[in-house]
C-alpha positions as CSV (number, residue, x, y, z in Angstrom):
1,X,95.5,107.1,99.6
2,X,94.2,104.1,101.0
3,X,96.4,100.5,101.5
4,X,94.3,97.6,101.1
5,X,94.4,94.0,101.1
6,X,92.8,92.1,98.3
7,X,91.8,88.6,97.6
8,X,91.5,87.0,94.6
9,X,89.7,83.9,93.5
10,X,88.7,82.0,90.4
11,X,89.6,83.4,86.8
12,X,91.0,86.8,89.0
13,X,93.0,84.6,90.6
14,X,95.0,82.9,87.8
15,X,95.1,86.6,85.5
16,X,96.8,88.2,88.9
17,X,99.2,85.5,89.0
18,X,98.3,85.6,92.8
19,X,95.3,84.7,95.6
20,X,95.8,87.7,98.0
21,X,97.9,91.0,97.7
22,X,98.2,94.8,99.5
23,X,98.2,97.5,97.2
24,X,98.2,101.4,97.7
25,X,95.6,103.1,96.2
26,X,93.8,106.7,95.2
27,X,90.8,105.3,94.2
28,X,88.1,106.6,96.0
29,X,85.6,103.4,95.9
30,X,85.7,100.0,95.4
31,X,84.8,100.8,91.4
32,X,87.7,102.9,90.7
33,X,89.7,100.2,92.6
34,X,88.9,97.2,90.2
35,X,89.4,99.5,87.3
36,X,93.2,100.2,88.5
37,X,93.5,96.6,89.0
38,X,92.1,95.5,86.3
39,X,94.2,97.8,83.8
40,X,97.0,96.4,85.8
41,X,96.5,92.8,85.3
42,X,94.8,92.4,82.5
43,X,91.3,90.9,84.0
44,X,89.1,89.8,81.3
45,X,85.4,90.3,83.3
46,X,83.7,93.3,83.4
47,X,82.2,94.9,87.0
48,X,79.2,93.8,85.3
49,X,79.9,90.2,86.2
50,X,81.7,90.1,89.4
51,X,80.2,91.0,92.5
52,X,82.4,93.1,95.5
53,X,82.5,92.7,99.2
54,X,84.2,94.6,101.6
55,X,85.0,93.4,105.1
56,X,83.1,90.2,104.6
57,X,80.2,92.2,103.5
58,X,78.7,92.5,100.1
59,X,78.9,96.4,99.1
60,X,77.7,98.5,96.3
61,X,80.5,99.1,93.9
62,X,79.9,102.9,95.5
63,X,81.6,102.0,98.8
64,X,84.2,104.4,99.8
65,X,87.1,102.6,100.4
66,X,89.3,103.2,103.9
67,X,92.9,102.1,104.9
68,X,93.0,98.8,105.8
69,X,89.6,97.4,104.2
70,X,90.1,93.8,103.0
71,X,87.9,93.7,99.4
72,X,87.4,90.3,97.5
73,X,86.0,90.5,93.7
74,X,83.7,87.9,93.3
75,X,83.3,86.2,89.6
76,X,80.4,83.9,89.1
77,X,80.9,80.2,90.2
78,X,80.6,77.2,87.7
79,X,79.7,73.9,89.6
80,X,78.4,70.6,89.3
């Protein structure tokens, strides 16, 4: 088990109903971690769309995941 800290931004953001929280978890990288989440709140993109980083550092939805890593789920940016 791993305890991590997440952020959240965007359309993760508003189906979390939060911008940051520390969760317990068994997964082992940071895909099985945004499948857990994502069962858990309902997130409506796919890994397909979001990008991951993992201590401020872009990762490889591969990356083994250790107690106290801070991971951010990043879901592609509308501007103008």
């Amino acid at each position: 088990m791993a305890r991590v800290r997440l952020k959240y931004y965007a359309v993760l953001r508003e189906q979390a109903g939060r911008g940051e929280e520390t969760v317990e978890t068994g997964a082992a990288d940071a895909a099985g971690l945004f499948e857990e989440l994502a069962a858990r709140h309902g997130f409506s993109l796919g890994r397909d769309r979001l990008r991951v980083a993992v201590n401020a550092e872009f990762a490889d939805w591969s990356r083994t995941l250790a107690d106290g890593d801070e991971i951010v789920f990043i879901p592609p940016v509308a501007g103008g």
